[in-house]
TORMIKOL-40045 format. One record per residue (C-alpha): residue number from 0; residue in three letters; chain; x, y negated, z negated. Coordinates in Angstrom, 3 decimals, padded with zeros to 6 digits. Layout:
NUM, ALA, A, X, Y, Z
...
This chain:
0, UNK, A, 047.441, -053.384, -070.621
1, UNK, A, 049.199, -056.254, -069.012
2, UNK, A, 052.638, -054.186, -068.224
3, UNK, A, 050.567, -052.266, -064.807
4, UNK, A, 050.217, -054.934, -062.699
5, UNK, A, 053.936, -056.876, -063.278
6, UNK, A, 055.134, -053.086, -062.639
7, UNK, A, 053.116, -053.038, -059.537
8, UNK, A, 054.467, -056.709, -058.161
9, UNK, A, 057.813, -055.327, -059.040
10, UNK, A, 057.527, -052.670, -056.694
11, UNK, A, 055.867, -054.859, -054.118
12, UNK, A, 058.665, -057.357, -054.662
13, UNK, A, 061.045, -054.378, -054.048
14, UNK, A, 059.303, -053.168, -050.491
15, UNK, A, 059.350, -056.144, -048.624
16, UNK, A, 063.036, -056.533, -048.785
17, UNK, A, 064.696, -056.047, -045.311
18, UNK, A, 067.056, -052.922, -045.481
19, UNK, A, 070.831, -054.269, -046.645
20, UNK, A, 073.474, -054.248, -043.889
21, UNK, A, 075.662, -052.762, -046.298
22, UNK, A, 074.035, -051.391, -049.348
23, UNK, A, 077.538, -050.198, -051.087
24, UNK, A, 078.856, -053.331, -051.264
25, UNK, A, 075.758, -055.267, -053.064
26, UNK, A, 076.082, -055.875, -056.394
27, UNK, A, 073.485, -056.526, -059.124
28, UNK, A, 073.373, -056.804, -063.079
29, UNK, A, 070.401, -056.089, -065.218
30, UNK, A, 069.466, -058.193, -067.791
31, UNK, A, 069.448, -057.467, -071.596
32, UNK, A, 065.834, -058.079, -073.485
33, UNK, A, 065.536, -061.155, -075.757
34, UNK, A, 064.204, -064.070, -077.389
35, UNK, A, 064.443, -067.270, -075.808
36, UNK, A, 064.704, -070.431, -078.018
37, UNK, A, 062.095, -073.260, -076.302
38, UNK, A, 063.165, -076.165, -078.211
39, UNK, A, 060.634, -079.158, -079.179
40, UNK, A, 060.093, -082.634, -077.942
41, UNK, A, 063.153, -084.496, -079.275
42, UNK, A, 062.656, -087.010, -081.683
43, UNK, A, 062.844, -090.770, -080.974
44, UNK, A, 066.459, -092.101, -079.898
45, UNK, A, 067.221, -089.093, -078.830
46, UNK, A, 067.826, -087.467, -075.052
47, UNK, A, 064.419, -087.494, -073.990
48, UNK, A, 064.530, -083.649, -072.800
49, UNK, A, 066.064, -081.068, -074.759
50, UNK, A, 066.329, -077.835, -072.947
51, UNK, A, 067.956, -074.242, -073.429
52, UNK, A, 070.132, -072.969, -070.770
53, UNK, A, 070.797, -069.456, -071.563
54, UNK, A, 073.212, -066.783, -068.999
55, UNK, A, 071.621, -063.986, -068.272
56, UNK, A, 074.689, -062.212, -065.978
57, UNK, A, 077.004, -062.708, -063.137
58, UNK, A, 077.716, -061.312, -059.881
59, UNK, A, 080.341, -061.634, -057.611
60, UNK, A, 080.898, -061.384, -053.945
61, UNK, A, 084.268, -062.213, -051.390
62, UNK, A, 082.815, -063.780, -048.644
63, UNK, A, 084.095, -064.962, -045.105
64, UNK, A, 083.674, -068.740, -043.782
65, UNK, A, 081.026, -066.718, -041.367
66, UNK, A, 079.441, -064.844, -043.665
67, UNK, A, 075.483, -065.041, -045.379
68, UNK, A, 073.926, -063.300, -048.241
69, UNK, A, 070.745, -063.227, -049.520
70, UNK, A, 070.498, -063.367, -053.694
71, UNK, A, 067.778, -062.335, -055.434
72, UNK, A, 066.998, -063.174, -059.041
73, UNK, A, 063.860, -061.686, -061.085
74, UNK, A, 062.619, -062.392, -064.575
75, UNK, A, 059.917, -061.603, -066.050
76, UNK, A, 058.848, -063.518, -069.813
77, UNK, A, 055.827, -062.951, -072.521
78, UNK, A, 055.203, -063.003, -075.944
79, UNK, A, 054.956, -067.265, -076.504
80, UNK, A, 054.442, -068.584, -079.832
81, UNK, A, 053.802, -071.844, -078.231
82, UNK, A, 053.472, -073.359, -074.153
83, UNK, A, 056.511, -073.192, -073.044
84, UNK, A, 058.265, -073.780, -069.475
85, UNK, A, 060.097, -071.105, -068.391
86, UNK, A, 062.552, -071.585, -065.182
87, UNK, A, 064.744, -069.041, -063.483
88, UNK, A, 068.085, -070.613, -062.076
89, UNK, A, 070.459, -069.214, -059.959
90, UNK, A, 073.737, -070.795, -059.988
91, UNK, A, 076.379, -069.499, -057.476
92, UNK, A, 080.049, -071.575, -057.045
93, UNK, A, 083.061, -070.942, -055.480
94, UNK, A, 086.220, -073.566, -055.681
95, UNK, A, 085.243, -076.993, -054.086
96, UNK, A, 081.642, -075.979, -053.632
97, UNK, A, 077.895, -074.691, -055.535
98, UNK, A, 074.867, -073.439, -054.439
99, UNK, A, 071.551, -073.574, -056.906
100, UNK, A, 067.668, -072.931, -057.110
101, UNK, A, 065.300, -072.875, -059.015
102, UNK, A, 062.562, -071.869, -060.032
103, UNK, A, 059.447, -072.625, -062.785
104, UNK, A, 056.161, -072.452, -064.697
105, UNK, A, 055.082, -072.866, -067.883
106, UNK, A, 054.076, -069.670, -069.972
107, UNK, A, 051.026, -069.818, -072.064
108, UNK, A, 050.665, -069.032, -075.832
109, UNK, A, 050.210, -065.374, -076.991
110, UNK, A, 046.485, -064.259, -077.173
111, UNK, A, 045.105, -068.387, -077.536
112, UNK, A, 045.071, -069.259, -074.015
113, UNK, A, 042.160, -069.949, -071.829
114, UNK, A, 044.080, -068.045, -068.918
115, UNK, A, 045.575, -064.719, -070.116
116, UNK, A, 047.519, -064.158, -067.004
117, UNK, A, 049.717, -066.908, -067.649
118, UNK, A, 050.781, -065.406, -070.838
119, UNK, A, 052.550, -062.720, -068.830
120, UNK, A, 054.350, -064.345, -066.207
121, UNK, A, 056.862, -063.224, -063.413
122, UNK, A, 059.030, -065.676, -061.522
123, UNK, A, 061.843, -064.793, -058.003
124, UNK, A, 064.447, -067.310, -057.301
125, UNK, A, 065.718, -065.658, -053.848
126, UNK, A, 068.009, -067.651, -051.288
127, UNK, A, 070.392, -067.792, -048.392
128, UNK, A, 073.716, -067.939, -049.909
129, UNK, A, 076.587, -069.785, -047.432
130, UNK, A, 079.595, -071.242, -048.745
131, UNK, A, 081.260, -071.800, -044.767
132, UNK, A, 084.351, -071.115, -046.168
133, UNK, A, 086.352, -067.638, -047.277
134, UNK, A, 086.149, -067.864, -051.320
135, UNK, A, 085.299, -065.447, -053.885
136, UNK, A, 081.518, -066.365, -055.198
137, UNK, A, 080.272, -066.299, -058.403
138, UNK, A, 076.560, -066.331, -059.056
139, UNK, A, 074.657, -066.777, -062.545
140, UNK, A, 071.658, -066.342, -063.365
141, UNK, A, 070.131, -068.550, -066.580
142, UNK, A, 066.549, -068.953, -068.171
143, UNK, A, 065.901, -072.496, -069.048
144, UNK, A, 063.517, -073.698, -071.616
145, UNK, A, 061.404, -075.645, -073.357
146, UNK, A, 058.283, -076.386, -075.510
147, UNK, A, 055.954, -079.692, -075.476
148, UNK, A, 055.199, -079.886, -078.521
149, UNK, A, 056.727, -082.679, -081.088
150, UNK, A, 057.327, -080.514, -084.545
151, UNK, A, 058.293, -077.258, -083.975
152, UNK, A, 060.495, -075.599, -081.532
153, UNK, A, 058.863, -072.109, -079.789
154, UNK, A, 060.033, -068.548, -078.774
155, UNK, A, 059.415, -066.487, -076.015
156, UNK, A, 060.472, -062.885, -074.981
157, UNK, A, 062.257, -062.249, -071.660
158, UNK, A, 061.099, -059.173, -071.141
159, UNK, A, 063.395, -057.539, -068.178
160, UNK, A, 065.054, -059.083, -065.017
161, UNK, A, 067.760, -058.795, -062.789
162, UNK, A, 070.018, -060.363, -060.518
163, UNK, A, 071.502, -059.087, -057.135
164, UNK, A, 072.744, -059.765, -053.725
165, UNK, A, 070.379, -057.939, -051.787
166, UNK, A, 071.722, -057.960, -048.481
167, UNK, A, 075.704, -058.898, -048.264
168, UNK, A, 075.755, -060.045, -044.382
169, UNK, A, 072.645, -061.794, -042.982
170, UNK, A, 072.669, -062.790, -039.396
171, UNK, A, 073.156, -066.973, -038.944
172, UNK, A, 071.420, -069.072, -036.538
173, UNK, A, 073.572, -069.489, -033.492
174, UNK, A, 074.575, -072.635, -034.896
175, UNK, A, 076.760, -070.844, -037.176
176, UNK, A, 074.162, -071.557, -040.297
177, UNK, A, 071.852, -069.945, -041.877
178, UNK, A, 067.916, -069.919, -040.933
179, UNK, A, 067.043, -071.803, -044.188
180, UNK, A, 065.822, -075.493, -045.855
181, UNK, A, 064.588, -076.554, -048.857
182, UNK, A, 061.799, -079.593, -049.700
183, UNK, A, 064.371, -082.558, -049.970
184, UNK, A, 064.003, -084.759, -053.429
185, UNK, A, 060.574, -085.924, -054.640
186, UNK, A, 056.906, -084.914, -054.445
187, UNK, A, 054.966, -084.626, -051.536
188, UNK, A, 051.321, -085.132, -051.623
189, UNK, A, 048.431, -082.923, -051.449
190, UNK, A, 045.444, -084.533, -051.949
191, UNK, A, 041.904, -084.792, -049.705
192, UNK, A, 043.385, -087.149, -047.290
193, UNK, A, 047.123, -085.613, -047.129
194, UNK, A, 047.833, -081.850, -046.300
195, UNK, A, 051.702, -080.683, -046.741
196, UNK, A, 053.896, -079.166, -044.413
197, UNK, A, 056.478, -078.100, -046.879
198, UNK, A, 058.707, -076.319, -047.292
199, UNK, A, 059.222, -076.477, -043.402
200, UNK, A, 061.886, -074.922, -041.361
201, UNK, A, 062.601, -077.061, -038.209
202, UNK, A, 063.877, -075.420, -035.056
203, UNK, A, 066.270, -072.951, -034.958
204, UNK, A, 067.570, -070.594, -032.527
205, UNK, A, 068.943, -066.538, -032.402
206, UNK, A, 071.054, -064.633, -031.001
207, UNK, A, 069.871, -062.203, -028.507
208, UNK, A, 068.904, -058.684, -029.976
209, UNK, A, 067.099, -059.388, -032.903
210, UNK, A, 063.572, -057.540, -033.333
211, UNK, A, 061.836, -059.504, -036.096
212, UNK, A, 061.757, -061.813, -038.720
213, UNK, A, 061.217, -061.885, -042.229
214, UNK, A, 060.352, -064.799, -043.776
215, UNK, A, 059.998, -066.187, -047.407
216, UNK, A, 058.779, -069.460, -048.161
217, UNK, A, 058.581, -069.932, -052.272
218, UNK, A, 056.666, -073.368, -053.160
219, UNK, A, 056.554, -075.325, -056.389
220, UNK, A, 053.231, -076.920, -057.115
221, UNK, A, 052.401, -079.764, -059.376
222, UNK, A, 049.203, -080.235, -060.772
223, UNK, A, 049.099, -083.786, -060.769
224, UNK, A, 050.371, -086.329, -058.676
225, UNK, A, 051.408, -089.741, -060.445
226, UNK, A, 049.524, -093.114, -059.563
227, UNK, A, 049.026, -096.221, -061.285
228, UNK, A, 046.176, -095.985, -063.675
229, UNK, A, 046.286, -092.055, -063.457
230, UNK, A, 046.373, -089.900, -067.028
231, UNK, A, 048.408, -087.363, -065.859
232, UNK, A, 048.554, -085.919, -069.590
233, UNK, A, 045.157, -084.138, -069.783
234, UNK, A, 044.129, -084.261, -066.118
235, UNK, A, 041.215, -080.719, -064.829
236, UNK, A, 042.399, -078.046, -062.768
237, UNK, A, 043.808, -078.793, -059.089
238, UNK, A, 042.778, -076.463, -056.576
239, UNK, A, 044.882, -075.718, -053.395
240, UNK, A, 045.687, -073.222, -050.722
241, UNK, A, 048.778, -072.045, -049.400
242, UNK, A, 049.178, -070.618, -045.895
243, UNK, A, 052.915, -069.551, -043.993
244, UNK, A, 053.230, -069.986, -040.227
245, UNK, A, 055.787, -068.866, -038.244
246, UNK, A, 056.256, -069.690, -034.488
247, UNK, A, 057.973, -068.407, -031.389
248, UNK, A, 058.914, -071.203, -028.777
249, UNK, A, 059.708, -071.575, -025.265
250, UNK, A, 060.880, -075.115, -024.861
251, UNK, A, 058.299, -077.373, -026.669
252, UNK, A, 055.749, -074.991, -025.705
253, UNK, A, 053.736, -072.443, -028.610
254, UNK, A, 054.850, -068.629, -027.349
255, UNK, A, 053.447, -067.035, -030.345
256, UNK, A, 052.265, -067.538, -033.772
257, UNK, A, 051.558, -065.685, -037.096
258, UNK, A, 050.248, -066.661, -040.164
259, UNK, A, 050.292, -064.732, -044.226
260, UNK, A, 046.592, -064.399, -045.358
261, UNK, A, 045.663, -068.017, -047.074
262, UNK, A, 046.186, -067.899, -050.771
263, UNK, A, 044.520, -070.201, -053.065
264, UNK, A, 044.926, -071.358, -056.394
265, UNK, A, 042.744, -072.657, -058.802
266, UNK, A, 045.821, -074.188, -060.873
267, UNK, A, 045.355, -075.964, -064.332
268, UNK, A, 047.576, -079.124, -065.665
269, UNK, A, 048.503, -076.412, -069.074
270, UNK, A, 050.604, -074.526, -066.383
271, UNK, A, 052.020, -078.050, -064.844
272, UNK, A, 054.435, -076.285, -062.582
273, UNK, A, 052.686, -073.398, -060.532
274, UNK, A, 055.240, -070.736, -058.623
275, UNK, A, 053.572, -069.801, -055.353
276, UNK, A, 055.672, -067.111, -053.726
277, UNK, A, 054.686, -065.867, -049.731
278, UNK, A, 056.264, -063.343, -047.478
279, UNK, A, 055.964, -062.587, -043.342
280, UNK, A, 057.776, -059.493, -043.350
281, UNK, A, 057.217, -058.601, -039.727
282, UNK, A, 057.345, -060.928, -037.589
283, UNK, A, 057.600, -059.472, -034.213
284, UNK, A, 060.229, -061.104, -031.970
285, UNK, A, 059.030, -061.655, -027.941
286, UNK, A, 061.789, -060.860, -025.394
287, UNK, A, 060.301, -062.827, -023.291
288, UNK, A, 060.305, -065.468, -025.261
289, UNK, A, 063.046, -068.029, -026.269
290, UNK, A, 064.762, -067.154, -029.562
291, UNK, A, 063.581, -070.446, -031.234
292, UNK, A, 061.221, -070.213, -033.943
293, UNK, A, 060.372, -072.758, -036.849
294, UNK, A, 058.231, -072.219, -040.039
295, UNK, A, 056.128, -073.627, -042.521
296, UNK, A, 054.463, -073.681, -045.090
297, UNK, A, 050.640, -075.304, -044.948
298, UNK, A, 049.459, -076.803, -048.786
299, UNK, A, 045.744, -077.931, -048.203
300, UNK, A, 043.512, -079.531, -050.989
301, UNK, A, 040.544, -077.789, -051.919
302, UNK, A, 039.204, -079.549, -055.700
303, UNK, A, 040.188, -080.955, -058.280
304, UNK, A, 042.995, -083.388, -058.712
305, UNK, A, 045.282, -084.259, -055.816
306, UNK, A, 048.729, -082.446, -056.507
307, UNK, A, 052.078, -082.173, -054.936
308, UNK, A, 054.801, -079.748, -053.387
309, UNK, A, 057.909, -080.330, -055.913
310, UNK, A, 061.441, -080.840, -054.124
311, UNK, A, 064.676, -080.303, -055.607
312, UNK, A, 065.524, -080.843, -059.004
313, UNK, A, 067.287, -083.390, -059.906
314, UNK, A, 069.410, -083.815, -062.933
315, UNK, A, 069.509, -080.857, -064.721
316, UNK, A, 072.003, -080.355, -067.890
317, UNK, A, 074.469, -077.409, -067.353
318, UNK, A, 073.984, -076.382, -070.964
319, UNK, A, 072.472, -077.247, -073.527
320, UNK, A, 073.455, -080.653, -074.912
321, UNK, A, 075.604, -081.059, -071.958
322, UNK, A, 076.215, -084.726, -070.474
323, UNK, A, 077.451, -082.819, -067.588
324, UNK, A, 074.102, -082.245, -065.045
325, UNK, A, 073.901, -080.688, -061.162
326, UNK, A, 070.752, -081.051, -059.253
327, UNK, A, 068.955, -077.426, -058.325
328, UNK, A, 066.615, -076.987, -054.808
329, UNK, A, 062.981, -075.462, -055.780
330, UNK, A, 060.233, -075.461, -052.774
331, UNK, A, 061.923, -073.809, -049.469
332, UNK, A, 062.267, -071.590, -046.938
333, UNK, A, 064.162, -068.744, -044.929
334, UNK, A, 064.292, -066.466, -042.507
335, UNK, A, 066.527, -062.668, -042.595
336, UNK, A, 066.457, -061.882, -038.854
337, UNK, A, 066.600, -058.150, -038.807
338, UNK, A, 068.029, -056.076, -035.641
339, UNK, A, 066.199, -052.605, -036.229
């Protein structure tokens, strides 16, 4: 009974992409069904964080020093025998240079959860990909794991997933870049007193010609923000809502504005990490306007304990058991400016 609706996000996921510039040259890789080791809690003395890092599947692109492409990676996990975080990674390199995101939430236990719908859970890592130089790229896609408990280690089933570049030539900002950022280190508040701006876009500016933008702004929400005396272990649900602007500028003067439909989330500490995706597919672009635009996204407290938007990752083993570690962005934001 739980298969309809992740069918029906899939094929929501699926419509809001902009059409690719050049369809016959994307590439994508499906990936095969199986379990996923989440191993336990290491014992004392050990690394305090043992964590699978499973390939799923590789795809590869030549790119110019010019050129942008948008990669998309989708997995979809069930079947827990025990809480379990489950991340989707995306790591793309090319000689002298990587590219990675991220992104995560726990999964719940089989039929013994309080909140079914995190049993079944769906995650996107999409992105701007821009090396700046020519290079062949090579992007993989890896499920990372865990379990929080101390004596046993857990399973869980990745159920389907893919990984693709979904458009092979994005248009750049007309500084050469493209139209994208990504929450910096740390944890920003959101709390009663502190509402979030991030991820946020700053300024950027267009080329002439383009009709709209379509913009996706993917936050990472923690449930509970640290603090001196604070039990962070066993902490009630935070509450929070989630809004993307985007705005059309002339000078330092509002043209136009437009906003997704507020979503909130009533978001419990079992989940820890919660995966908030939004999407402004058409935003219409004013000719008599500038072409400069920024975006945001707006995290406002609503109950429950203050929490916080998570930026990038930091530290993260390449394997498992590796001593060798990269860091990986999570909460950010871009734009695909589309010319049709």
């Amino acid at each position: 009974m739980k298969r309809i609706p992740f069918l029906v996000l899939g094929a929501l996921l699926l419509a809001v992409l902009p059409p690719a510039a050049n369809a016959s040259a994307a590439t994508r890789v499906d990936f095969t069904a199986q379990s996923v080791l989440a191993p336990k809690v290491p014992e004392p003395g050990q690394p305090k964080f043992d964590q699978e890092v499973k390939a799923l599947g590789s795809v590869q692109l030549q790119m110019s020093a010019t050129q942008t492409a948008y990669v998309r990676s989708v997995m979809r996990a069930n079947s827990a025998t025990y809480r379990s975080l489950f991340d989707n990674e995306v790591r793309c390199t090319w000689p002298g240079g990587e590219q990675n995101f991220v992104t995560g939430q726990n999964i719940l236990q089989q039929g013994a959860s309080a909140e079914p719908d995190k049993e079944d859970v769906q995650l996107t890592t999409r992105f701007l990909l821009h090396p700046g130089v020519a290079a062949k790229v090579t992007c993989t896609a890896y499920v990372r794991a865990a379990t929080l408990r101390d004596k046993l280690d857990a399973r869980f089933q990745l159920h389907s997933g893919f990984l693709e570049f979904a458009d092979t030539s994005v248009d750049n900002t007309t500084a050469g870049v493209p139209a994208q950022r990504s929450t910096p280190r740390g944890l920003v508040r959101v709390g009663p007193e502190d509402v979030a701006r991030e991820p946020a876009l700053p300024f950027f500016t267009l080329a002439p010609g383009t009709k709209k933008l379509s913009v996706f702004a993917d936050t990472e929400y923690k449930t509970c923000y640290p603090g001196q005396g604070k039990d962070c272990n066993k902490p009630p649900t935070s509450t929070a809502t989630f809004t993307l602007y985007v705005n059309q500028w002339n000078g330092d003067k509002l043209c136009q504005s437009s906003n997704t439909t507020t979503t909130s989330r009533e978001m419990s500490y079992s989940v820890h990490h919660h995966y908030v995706p939004l999407h402004l597919p058409d935003f219409p672009v004013r000719p008599d306007c500038e072409q400069r635009f920024n975006a945001y996204v707006q995290v406002k407290w609503q109950d429950g304990m203050d929490g916080g938007v998570q930026g990038t990752a930091v530290g993260l083993t390449d394997s498992r058991g590796s001593t060798k570690t990269h860091n990986s962005d999570m909460s950010h934001v871009f734009v695909v400016p589309i010319r049709t």
